[in-house]
TIVODO-249530 format. One record per residue (C-alpha): x, y, z. Coordinates in steps of 0.001 Angstrom, whole numbers, padded with zeros to 6 digits, always signed. Example, Ala and Ser with C-alpha at 12.3 -4.5 7.8 and 13.67 -1.06 7.14 Angstrom:
+012300-004500+007800
+013670-001060+007140
// end
This chain:
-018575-002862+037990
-017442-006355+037299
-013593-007243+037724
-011415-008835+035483
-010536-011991+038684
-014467-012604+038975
-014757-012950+035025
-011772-015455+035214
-013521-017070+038661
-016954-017537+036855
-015112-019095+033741
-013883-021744+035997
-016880-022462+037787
-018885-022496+034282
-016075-025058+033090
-016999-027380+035755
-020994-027088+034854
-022068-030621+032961
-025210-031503+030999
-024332-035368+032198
-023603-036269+028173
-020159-036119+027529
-020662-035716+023602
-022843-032249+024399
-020474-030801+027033
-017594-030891+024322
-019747-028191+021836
-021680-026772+024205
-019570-026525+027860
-016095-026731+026563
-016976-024815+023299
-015705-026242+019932
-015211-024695+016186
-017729-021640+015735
-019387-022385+019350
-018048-020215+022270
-017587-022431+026104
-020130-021605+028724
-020601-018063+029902
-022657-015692+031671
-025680-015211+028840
-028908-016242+027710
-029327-019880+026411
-032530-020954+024719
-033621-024320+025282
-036600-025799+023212
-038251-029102+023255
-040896-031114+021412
-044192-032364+022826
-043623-035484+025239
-039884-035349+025143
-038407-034982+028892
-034895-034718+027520
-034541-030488+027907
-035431-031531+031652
-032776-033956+032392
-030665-031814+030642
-030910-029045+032863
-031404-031310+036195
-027732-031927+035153
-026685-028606+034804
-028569-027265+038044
-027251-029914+039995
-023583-029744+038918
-023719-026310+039525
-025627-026600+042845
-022095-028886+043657
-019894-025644+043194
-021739-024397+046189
-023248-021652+044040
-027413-020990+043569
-029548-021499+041275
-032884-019905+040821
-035918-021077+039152
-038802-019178+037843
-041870-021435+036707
-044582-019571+035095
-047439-021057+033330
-046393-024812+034249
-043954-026179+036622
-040746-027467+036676
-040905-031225+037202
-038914-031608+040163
-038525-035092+039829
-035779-034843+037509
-033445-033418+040565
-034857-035303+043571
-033761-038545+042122
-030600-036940+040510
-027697-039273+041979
-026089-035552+043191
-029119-033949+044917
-028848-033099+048545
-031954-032529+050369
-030240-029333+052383
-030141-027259+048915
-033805-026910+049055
-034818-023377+049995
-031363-022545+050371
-028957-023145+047340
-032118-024022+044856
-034829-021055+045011
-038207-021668+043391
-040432-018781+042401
-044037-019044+040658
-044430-015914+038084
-047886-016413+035620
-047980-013419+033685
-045021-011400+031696
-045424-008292+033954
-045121-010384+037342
-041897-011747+035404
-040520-008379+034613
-041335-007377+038017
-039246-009970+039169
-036489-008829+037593
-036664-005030+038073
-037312-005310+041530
-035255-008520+042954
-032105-006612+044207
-030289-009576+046052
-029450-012473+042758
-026335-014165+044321
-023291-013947+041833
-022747-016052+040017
-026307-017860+039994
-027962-019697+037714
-031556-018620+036114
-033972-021151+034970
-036844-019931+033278
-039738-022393+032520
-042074-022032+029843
-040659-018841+028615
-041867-019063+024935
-045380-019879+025820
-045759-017662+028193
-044607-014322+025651
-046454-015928+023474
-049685-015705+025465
-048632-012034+026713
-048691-011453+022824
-052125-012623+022077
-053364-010676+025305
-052147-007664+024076
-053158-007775+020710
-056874-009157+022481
-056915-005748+024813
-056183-003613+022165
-059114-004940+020131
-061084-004909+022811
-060835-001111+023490
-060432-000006+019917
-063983-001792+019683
-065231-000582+022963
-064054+002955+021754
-066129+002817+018004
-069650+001195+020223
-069281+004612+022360
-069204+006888+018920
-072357+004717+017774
-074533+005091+020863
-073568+008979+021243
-074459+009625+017396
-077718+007409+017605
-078850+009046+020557
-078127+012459+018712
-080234+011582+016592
-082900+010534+018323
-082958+013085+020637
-082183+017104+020810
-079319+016744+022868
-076163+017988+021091
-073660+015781+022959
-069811+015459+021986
-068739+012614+020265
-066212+010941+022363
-062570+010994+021322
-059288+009121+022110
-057095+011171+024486
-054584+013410+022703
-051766+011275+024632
-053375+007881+023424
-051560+005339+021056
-054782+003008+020165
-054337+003607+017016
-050722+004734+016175
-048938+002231+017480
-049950-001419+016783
-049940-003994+019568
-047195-006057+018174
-044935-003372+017983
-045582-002596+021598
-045102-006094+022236
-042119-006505+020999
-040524-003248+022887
-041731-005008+025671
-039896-008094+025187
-036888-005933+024191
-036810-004534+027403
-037033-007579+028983
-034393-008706+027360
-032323-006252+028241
-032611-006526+031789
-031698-010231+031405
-028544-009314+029883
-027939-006711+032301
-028219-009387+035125
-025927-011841+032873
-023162-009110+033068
-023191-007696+036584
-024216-010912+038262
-021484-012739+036207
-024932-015129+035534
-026181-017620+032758
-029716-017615+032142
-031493-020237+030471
-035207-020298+028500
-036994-023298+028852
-040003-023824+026434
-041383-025719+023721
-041051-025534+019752
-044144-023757+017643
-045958-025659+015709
-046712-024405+012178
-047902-025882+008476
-045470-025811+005479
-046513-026011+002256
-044673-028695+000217
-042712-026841-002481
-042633-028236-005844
-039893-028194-008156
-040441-025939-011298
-041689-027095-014690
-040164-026208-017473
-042402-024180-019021
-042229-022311-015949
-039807-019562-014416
-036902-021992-012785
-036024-019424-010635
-039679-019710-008845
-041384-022646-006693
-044596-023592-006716
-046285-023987-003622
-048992-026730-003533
-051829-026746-000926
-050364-029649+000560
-048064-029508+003348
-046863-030998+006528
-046914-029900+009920
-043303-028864+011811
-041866-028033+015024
-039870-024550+014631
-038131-022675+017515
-039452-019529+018657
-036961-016813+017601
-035514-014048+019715
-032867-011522+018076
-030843-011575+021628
-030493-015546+021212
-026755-016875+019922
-027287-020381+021262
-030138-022756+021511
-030371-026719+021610
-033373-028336+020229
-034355-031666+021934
-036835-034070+020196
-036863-037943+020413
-035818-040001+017486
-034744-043617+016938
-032156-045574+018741
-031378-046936+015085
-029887-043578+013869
-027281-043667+017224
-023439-044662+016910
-023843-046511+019849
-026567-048864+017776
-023815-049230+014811
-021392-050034+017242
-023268-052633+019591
-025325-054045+016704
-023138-056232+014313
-026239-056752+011662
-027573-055159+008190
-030956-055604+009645
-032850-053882+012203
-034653-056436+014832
-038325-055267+016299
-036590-054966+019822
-034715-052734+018847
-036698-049816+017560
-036591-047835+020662
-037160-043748+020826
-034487-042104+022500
-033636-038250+022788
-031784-036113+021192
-029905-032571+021420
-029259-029799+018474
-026820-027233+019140
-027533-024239+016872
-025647-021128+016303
-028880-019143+014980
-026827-015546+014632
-024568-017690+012266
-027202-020035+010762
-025283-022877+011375
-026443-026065+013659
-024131-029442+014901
-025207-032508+013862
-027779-033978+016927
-026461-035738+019993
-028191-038872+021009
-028795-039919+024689
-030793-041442+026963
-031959-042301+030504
-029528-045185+031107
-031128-048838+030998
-030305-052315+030584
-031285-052618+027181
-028027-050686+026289
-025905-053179+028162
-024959-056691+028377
-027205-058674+030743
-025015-058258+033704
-024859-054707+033813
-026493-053661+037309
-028333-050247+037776
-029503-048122+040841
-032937-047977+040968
-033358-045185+043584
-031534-042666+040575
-031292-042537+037494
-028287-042065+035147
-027747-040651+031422
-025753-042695+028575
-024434-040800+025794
-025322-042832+022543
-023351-040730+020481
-019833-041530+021692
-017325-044569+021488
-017966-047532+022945
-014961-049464+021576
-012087-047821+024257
-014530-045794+027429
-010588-044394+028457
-010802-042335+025326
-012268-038771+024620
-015983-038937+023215
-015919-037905+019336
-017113-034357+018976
-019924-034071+016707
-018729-032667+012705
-018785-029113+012309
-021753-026872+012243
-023258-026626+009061
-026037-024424+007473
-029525-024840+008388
-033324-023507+008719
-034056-025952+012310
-037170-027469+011443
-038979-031333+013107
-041326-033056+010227
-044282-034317+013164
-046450-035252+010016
-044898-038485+009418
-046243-042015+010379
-043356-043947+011202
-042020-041138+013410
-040295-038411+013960
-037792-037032+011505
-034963-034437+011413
-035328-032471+008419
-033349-029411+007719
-032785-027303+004621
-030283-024920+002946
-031392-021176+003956
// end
């Protein structure tokens, strides 16, 4: 049973959490428009290929949390959390280790339900990281549906052998048969799959209510193709596209029905950044300064709507004046998407969500682009 005072306790604790961006923790601590503040559920965090961003992200949030002298637990599974991120976070203290921040190694999707179902002691109030989460049920998926194939063949090899020998033979013997009890072939692996996940799900949320805990799904985006869709003719029916055989490959989140809030990171260029229309006074870009940094997309999937990307990145000289000094032992974050004109001001919150379908265009040449469009 969970109190009313702990629900108000854990609010206040999550209010003091911080993804070290100012510009993010307005939509996605504080909670603005159609996006609810920080609470005890699941979060889904995605990334693209070679963008660290979803890590520092997170270092920020574990260690902020770490400071309100409450745990945090993380789960790697098929790859491992780079640790890096919080040794050389300017908060980390070496005592946490082992004590405050708990590490746990869980390859496969039943040692990771296990986990769950048979860890009694979560501290309240702690925070769940779970790395690789997409790829890992993704690979649970493919092993099922690989078993299931596997035995269904397996199963029609044993009725060939016992009707060939049969044949060849006088012996009269049985053909084998599934077990009355057996669903081979009435239920189909994806369907079990997905009951599986359901469940799993559901002991996640379970632990988000009674341990008054946020969990959050760390993974990567799927890659698929999309055709290119072509804009009717008019001899033909306007009210259908034409799909051509070309097409363009795209990043797309992994979707989970439980899921109300994800952030996308991808890189993209310092050129699209207030902070670059702010600092550079010029209708022209110069080479030096095409520069990647990263990005953040809150999205509202249950609502199809999205806010407009958050730009950041690991803090540097080049975003500075020459005599700007930095600690090289840490590192430090600098939100490109908020004022620079008066620091004493609050950061601009990013417009209002909008419709979207979230999808990255990884196709193109000069790099990577943010494409979205109307569902």
């Amino acid at each position: 049973m969970v109190l009313l005072g702990e629900i108000v306790q854990s609010q206040q604790y999550f209010s003091r959490l911080t993804t070290g961006i100012p510009s993010l923790d307005q939509i996605f601590i504080t909670g603005t428009g159609n996006n609810q503040s920080l609470t005890n559920k699941i979060y889904d965090f995605q990334t693209a290929p070679s963008c660290q961003a979803m890590y520092l992200v997170t270092s920020s949030l574990i260690m902020s949390h770490l400071s309100n002298e409450k745990s945090v637990i993380i789960i790697d599974t098929l790859n491992r959390f780079p640790m890096k991120f919080i040794i050389k976070h300017p908060s980390f203290k070496k005592e946490w280790l082992n004590d405050k921040l708990m590490l746990y190694d869980r390859d496969t999707f039943s040692k990771l339900y296990a986990f769950f179902i048979y860890k009694k002691d979560i501290p309240k109030n702690c925070m769940i990281i779970i790395n690789d989460f997409h790829d890992l049920v993704e690979l649970y998926k493919l092993e099922m549906s690989s078993v299931y194939e596997e035995l269904l063949l397996k199963h029609h090899i044993d009725m060939n052998d016992t009707y060939l020998h049969n044949k060849k033979t006088a012996d009269n013997l049985l053909i084998p048969e599934l077990p009355f009890n057996s669903d081979l072939i009435k239920v189909s692996p994806i369907a079990k799959f997905e009951s599986h996940v359901k469940i799993l799900f559901s002991k996640l949320i379970q632990i988000c209510i009674t341990q008054m805990s946020p969990i959050f799904l760390l993974g990567h985006l799927d890659t698929k193709f999309q055709p290119y869709r072509m804009k009717p003719t008019s001899q033909a029916n306007s009210s259908q596209s034409s799909l051509t055989e070309k097409g363009r490959v795209v990043l797309t989140p992994h979707k989970f029905e439980k899921i109300s809030t994800r952030i996308v990171f991808y890189n993209d260029w310092y050129h699209k950044t207030p902070h670059f229309d702010e600092t550079v006074k010029s209708n022209f870009i110069n080479e030096n300064k095409l520069r990647m940094v990263s990005a953040a997309r809150l999205e509202l999937p249950k609502q199809k709507l999205m806010h407009h990307p958050v730009y950041f990145a690991v803090d540097d000289k080049f975003y500075h004046d020459k005599h700007f000094a930095l600690d090289n032992k840490s590192y430090s974050l600098i939100d490109l998407s908020a004022s620079t004109s008066d620091p004493d001001t609050d950061v601009d919150i990013p417009s209002s969500p909008i419709e979207y379908e979230s999808v990255l265009d990884v196709s193109a040449s000069e790099g990577p682009q943010d494409l979205s469009a109307t569902m």
